[in-house]
C-alpha positions in Angstrom: 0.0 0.0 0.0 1.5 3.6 -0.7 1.0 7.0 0.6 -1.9 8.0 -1.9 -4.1 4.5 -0.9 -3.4 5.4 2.9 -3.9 8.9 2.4 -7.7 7.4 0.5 -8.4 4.9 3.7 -7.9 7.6 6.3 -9.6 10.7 4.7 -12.9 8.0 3.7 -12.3 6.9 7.8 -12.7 10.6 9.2 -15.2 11.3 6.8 -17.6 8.3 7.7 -16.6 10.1 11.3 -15.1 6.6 12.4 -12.5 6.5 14.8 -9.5 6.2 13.4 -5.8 5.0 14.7 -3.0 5.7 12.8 0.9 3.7 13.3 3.0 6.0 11.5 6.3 7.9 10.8 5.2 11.8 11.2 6.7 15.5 12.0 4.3 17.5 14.4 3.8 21.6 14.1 1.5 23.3 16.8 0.1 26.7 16.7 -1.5 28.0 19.6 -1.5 28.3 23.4 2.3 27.8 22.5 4.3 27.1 20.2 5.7 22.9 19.7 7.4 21.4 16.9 8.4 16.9 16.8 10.8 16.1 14.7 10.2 12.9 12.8 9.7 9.8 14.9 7.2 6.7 14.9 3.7 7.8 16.7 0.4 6.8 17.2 -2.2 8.7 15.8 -6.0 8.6 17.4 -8.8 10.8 15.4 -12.2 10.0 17.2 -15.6 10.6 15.7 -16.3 14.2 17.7 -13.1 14.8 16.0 -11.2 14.7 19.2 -7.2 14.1 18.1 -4.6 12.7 19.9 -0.8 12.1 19.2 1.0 9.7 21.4 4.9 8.4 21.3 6.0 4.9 21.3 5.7 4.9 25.6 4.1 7.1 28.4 0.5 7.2 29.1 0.3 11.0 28.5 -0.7 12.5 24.1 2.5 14.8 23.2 -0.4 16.5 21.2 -4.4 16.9 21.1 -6.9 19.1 20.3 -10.4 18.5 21.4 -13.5 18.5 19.5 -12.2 20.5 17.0 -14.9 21.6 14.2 -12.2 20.8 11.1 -10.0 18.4 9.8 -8.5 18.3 6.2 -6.0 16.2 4.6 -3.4 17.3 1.5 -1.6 15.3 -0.7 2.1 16.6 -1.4 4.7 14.2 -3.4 6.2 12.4 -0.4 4.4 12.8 2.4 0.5 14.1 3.7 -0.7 16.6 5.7 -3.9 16.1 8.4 -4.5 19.5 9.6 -6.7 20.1 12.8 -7.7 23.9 13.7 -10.1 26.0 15.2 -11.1 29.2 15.9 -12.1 29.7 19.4 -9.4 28.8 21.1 -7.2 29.8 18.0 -5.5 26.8 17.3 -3.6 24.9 14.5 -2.3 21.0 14.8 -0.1 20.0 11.4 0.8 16.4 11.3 3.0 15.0 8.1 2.7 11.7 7.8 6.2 10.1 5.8 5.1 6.8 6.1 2.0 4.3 7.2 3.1 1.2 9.6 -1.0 0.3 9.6 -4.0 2.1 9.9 -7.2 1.1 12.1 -10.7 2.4 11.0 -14.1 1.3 13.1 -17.7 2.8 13.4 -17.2 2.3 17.4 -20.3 3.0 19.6 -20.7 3.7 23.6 -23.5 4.9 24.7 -22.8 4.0 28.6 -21.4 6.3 31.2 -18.5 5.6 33.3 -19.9 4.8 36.9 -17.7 5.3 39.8 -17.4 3.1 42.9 -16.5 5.2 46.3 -17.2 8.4 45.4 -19.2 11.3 48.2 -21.8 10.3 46.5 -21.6 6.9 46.8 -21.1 7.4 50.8 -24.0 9.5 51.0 -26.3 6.6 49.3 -24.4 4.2 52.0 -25.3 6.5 55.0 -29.1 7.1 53.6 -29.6 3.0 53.5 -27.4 2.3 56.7 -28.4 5.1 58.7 -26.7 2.8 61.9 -23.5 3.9 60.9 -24.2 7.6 62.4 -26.2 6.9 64.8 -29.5 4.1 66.2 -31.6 6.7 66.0 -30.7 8.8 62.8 -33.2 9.0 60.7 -32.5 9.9 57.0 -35.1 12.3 54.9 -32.6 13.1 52.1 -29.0 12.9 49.9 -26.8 14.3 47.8 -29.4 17.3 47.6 -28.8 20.9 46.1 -30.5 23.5 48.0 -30.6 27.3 47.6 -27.8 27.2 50.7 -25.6 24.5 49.8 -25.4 20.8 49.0 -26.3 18.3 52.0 -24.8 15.3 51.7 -27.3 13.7 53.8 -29.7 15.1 56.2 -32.3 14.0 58.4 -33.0 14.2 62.0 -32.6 12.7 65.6 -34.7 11.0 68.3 -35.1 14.4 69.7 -36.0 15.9 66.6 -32.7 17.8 65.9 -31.9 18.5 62.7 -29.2 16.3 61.7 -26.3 17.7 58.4 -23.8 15.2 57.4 -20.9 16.4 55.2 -19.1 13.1 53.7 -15.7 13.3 52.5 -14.2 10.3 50.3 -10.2 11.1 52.0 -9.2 12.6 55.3 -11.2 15.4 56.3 -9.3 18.9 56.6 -10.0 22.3 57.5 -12.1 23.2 54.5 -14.7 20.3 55.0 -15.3 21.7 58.9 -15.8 25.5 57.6 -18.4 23.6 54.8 -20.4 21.8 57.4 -20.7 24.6 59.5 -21.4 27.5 56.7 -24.3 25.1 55.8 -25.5 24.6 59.5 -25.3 28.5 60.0 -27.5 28.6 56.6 -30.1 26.2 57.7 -30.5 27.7 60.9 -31.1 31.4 59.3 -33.0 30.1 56.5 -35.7 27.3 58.5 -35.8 29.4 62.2 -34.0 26.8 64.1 -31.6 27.2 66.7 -29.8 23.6 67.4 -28.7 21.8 64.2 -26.2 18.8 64.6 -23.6 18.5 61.9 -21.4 15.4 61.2 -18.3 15.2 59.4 -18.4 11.5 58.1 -14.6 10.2 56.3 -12.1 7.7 56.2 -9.8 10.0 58.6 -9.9 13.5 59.9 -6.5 15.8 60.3 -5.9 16.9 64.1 -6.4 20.6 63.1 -9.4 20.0 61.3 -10.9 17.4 64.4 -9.5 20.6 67.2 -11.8 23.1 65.3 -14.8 20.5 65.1 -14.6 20.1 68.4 -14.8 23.5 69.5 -17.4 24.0 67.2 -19.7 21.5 68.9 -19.9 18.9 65.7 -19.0 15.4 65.5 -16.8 13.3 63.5 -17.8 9.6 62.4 -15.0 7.4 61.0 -17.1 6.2 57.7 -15.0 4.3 54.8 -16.8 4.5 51.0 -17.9 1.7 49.7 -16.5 -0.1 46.4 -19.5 -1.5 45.4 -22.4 -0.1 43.0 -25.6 0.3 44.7 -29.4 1.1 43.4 -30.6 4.6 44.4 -33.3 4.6 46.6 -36.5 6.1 45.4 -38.5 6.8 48.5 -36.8 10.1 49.6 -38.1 13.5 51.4 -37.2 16.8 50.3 -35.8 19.4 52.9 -38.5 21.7 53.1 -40.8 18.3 53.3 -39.3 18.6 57.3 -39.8 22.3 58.1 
């Protein structure tokens, strides 16, 4: 196969919008941000169907060049070599790849429609706490999760045997300062917000720093010691709103 048939094969490939990889011998111009030139050296080429393109070298995990999404790629044919061009306006941006030679070229209609689902995230604690409200207390009892409200997002909240108003703030690491000024600028909220004078917050996490467990301390909150989990879990559907409580 020669330069002209490759040159066919790939231009048909990001036409079709397929992704398309490309083992080749190439020189690499950039135009933008900065400024980058590659000399000529064996790379990987990977054009995606959003147009997405990405250069990589023979090792390391991380592209030497992409541009993202870009709205226009063109191809020219010169006598010993071709040219894929990738630019864009807004960012102003220009990628020039000459391709010398073609080791192999991959072209495939791929489809994924699924979304990558992480295991042990805050979020995933939260759903933990609001199913296995034991873990904070026997007598929590959980209205709500991961909910935005017009003075922050609760991670969970819900109230006590005594009817206080319970906030947790979960953290997926150790705690630190930051997460106790969070907790308690949303306690401070609720209290203004709803009329309420006692409202208990929780910092739950894997581990807490001493500074940040000294200033929840003197603030009057509690810390749980709650790992995430690593499992995927259904969401529960039978779930009260916050102003459901007041």
């Amino acid at each position: 196969m020669d330069l002209n048939e490759d040159f066919a094969i790939i231009q048909n490939s990001i036409n079709k919008k397929f992704t398309t990889i490309i083992m080749c011998n190439c020189e690499i111009n950039y135009f933008g941000r900065a400024r980058s030139y590659l000399g000529e050296g064996d790379r990987m080429i990977i054009i995606k169907s959003d147009s997405c393109i990405l250069v990589h070298k023979p090792k390391g995990r991380n592209p030497v060049n992409w541009m993202s999404s870009i709205p226009q790629i063109t191809m020219n044919m010169e006598i010993d070599y071709f040219e894929i061009k990738a630019a864009s306006v807004k960012p102003k941006e220009e990628l020039l790849i000459n391709i010398f030679e073609v080791y192999k070229i991959i072209s495939y209609p791929l489809v994924d429609t699924e979304q990558l689902k992480l295991a042990g995230s805050e979020k995933d604690m939260s759903d933990m706490i609001y199913n296995n409200p034991s873990l904070i207390s026997d007598d929590f009892k959980p209205l709500n999760r991961e909910e935005k409200t017009e003075y922050g997002f609760l991670d969970v909240f819900g109230y006590d045997s005594k009817g206080n108003f319970v906030i947790i703030e979960c953290k997926r690491y150790t705690a630190g300062l930051g997460a106790v000024t969070q907790l308690r600028r949303y306690i401070e909220k609720v209290k203004s917000s709803k009329g309420i004078n006692k409202v208990i917050g929780i910092i739950a996490a894997p581990n807490i720093s001493p500074r940040a467990l000294k200033m929840l301390n003197d603030w009057g909150f509690e810390y749980k010691s709650i790992n995430p989990p690593k499992n995927f879990k259904e969401e529960s559907q039978n779930q009260i709103k916050i102003n459901k409580y007041f």
